[in-house]
N, C-alpha and C positions, 0 to 999 in steps of 0.2 A: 480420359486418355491423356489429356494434357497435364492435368496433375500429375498423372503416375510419373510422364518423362522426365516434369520438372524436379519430385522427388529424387528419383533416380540420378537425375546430375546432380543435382544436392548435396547422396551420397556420394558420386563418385571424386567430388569434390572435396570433402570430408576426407575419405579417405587419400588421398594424394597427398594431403596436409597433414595427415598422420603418418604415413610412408615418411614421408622428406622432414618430419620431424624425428620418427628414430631412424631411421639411415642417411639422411643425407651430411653433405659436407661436416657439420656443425649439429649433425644429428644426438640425441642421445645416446645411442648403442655408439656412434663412432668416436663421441667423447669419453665411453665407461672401456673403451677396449685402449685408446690413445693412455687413461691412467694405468691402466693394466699393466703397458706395455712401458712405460717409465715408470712404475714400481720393482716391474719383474728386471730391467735392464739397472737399476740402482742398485737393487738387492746383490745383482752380479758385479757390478763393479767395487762395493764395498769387499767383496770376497775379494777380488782382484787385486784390492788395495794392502787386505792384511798380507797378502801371499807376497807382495813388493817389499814390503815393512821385516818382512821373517827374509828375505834373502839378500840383504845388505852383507859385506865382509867386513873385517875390523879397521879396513881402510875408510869405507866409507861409500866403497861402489856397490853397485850391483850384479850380483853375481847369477849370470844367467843361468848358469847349472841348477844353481839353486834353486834360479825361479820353479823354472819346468815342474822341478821337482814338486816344489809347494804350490803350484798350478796344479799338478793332479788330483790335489787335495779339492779343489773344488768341486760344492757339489753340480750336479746337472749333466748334461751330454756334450761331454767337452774334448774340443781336438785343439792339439799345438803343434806347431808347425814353425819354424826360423824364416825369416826373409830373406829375401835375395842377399839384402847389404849383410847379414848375416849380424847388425848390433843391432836387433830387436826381435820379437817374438810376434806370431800372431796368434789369436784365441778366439776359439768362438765356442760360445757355451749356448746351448740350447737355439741356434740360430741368432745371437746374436755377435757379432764380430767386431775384436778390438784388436787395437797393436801396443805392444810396451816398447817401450824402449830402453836405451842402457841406464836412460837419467830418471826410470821409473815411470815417468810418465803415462798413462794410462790413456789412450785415443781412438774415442768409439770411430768406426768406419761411417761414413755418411752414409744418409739413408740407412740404419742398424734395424733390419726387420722382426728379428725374432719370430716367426709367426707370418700373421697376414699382414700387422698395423706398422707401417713405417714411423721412426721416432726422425721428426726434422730435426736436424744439428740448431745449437742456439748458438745466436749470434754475439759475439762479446765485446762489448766497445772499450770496456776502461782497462787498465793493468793488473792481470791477475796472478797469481802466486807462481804460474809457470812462464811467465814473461818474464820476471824476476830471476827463479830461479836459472834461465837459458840465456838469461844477461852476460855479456863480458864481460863490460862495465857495473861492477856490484857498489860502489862507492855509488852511485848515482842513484841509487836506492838504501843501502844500509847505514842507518844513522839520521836516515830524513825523519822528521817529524811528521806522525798522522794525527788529523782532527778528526770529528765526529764520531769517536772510540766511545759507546757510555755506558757504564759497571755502575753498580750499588755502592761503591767505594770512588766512585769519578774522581770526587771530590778529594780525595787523598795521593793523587796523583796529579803532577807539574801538567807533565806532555808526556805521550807516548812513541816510543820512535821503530822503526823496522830494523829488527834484528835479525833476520833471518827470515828464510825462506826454500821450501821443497816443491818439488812439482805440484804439490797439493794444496798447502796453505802456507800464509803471510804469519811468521812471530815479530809481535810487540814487545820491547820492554820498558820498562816505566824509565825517564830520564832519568832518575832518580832516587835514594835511600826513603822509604816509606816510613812516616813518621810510628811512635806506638800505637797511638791510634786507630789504626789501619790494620793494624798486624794480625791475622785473625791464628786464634788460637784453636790445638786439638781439639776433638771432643769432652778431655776431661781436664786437659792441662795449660795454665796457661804460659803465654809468651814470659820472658823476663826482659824486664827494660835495665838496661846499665843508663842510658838517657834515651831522647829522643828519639833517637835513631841508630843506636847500638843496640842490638838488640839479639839475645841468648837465647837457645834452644839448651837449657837444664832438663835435667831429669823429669821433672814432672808436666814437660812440656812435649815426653817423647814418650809417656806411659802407657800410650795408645797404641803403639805401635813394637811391640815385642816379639811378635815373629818378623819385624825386619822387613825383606824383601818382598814376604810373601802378601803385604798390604797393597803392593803396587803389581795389578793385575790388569790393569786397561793397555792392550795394545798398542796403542798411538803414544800413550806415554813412556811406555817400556821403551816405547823405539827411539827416546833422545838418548837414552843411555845402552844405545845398541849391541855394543861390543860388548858389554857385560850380560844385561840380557839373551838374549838373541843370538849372539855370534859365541858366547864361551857358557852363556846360561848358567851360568856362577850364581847361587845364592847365600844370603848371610845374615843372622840374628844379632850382629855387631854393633853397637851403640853408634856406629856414623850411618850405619845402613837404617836404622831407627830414624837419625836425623833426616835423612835425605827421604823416607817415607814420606814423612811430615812435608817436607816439600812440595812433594809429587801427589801430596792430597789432593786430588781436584775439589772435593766435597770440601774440603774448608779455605780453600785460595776462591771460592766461587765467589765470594763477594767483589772482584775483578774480573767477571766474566759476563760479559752483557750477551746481547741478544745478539748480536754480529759475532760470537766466539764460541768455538768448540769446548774448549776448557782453560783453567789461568792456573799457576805452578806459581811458587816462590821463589824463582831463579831459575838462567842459564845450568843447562846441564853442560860438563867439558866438552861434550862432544858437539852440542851446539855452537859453544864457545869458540871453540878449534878452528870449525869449517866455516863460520862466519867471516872470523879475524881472515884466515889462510882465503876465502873468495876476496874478501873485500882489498887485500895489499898484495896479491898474486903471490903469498907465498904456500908451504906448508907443514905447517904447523899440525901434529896429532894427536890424539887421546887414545890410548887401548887399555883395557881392564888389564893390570898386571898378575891379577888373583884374584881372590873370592874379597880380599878384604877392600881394593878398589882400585884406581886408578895410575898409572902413570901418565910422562909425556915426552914428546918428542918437536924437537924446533929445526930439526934438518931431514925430514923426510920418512924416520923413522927409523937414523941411522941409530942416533947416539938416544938415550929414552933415561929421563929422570924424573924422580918421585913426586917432584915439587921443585921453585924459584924457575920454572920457567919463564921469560919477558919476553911482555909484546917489545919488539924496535919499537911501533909507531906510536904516538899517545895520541890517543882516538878517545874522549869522553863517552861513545858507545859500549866501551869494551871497561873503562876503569874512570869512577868520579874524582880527578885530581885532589881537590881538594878536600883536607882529614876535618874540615869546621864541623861535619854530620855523623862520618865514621870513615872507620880507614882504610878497610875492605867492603866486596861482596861478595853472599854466601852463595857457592854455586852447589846446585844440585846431584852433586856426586860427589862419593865415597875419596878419599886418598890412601893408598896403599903404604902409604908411611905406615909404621907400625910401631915407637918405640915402648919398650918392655911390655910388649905382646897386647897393649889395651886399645889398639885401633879404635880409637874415637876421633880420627883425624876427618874432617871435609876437607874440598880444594874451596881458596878462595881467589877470590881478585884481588890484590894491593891497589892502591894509591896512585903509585907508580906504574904499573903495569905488568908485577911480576905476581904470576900464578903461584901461590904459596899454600901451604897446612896451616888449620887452626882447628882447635878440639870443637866439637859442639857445641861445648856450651863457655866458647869465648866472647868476651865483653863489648870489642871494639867493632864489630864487625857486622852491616844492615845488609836488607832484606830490597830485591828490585824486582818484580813480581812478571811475570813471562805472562804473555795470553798468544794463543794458538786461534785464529781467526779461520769463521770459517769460510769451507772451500771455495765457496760459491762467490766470496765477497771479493769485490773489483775496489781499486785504487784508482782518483784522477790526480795529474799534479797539476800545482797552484803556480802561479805566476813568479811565489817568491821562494820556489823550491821544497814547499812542504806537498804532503799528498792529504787528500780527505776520501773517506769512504762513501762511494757510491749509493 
């Protein structure tokens, strides 16, 4: 008899131990439904994301109408609703509930249940892409140097400095014109060096790229040149739209794209360039697709709009490498609507000086500063001596 009782607690011991191993706190089941339940809440917020990214205007805001709209597109069991303050939206798909806001933003509600398994909010201690971006002060971050950036190409870059910034992620650009070395070429075609750091996109360095627009299909990159994609959906087999593929390669800019980065591009696109310049000296400065064939601009609000020789007032080494000892522009990732005698081969570039100018594809003088899109997740701390390093 004393056996059997002692058996008997044995089991019932046993089992208590397996009970509080798959259900308890820290259990198995409550760790395989906690993944579930940040898998299934990710998957939604990525949708959420492209639906921000698609309702941008040619100005640059957010156009709530639009969201709504492209909120409905998502898939799942989804209700939208305005807030009280009336500049945001709420959403909740499948039981889980977020707010956007005007600045895109995207803000899971604490405690976001979806279901039975609660997802706790994570706590963030260093500076991240939307501290930045809700900054007033943008000089106090645009142009500061980041450390612990590291690409397969590390080595062909000075420093890295913060260019920009969305409610989502931190852009880098290299200090600096990237030597030939670095420069990585199409699939079939290569770079043309004039020297060092002059460096052409000819003919056989864009052979890859003949239908043009239609090579740049990734979302997040569409969305630096928004007003063209997205807001007028203009496309073009034009030999600067060639050029500007080539840019927006990510597959072959990847040799600057580390394990902290979403993807790396070969330059500012204008409209990065714009909102960058225009947060960081409070003014506004614009960029809108004037046609299929590319770009204009505007340096008073969007009164007066020309094709090209736009200038920054300010000289900011962020925005244009003074001096011509490397090369004497930079190539920026979008098309220019210049057009003379109908052969739109024109990019926008950056001068010397600081005036936004045309130069053909495959002009001589003019490097290459290579953009990386860091990802969302990644926090900033700053350094004592004004530079920031990655967490």
């Amino acid at each position: 008899m004393i056996s059997l009782v002692i058996t008997i607690i044995v089991l019932l011991i046993l089992a208590t131990i397996s009970i509080t191993t798959l259900m308890g706190e820290n259990g198995i089941i409550t760790k395989a439904n906690t993944a579930k339940t940040n898998i299934e809440k990710a998957n939604i917020e990525e949708q959420l994301q492209m639906a921000v990214i698609a309702s941008y205007d040619q100005n640059g805001n957010l156009n709530m109408n639009k969201l709504k709209e492209e909120l409905a597109k998502v898939q799942g069991d989804i209700t939208i609703t305005d807030t009280n303050e009336g500049n945001s939206v709420k959403v909740i798909v499948d039981g889980y509930t977020f707010e956007i806001d005007e600045g895109g933003s995207i803000i899971p509600e604490e405690g976001n249940q979806g279901g039975e398994t609660p997802n706790p909010p994570v706590e963030e201690t260093g500076i991240t892409a939307k501290d930045i971006a809700n900054s007033t002060n943008k000089s106090e971050y645009y142009g500061a140097t980041v450390t612990g950036y590291e690409c397969p190409n590390s080595t062909g870059i000075n420093a890295w400095k913060i260019f920009y910034a969305d409610s989502s992620n931190i852009y880098l650009i290299a200090d600096d014109y990237i030597r030939y070395d670095y420069c990585p070429s199409s699939p079939t075609g290569e770079i043309t060096k004039y020297d060092d750091y002059k460096l052409s996109m000819k003919g056989n360095m864009i052979i890859n790229y003949q239908n043009g627009s239609e090579h740049i299909t990734d979302a997040k990159i569409k969305a630096l040149n928004n007003d063209y994609f997205n807001v007028k959906k203009y496309s073009s087999t034009r030999e600067n739209m060639k050029a500007v593929a080539y840019m927006l390669d990510a597959n072959v800019w990847k040799v600057f794209q580390g394990d902290k980065a979403e993807f790396a591009i070969g330059g500012p696109t204008i409209e990065m360039l714009m909102k960058s310049y225009s947060q960081k000296y409070n003014v506004d400065y614009r960029a809108q697709a004037g046609n299929s064939i590319g770009y204009h601009m505007s340096n008073d609000g969007g009164t007066t709009w020309f094709e090209f020789d736009v200038k920054f007032s300010e000289s900011d080494d962020l925005y244009m490498i003074r001096s011509i000892d490397r090369a004497f522009s930079m190539w920026i990732a979008s098309p220019c609507m210049y057009d003379p005698n109908n052969k739109s081969d024109k990019l926008l570039v950056m001068a010397y000086n600081g005036t936004i100018s045309e130069n053909s594809y495959d002009g001589t003088l003019t490097g290459f500063r290579p953009v990386v899109c860091l990802n969302s997740n990644v926090e900033l701390e700053k350094n004592s001596n004004g530079t920031y390093h990655i967490k």
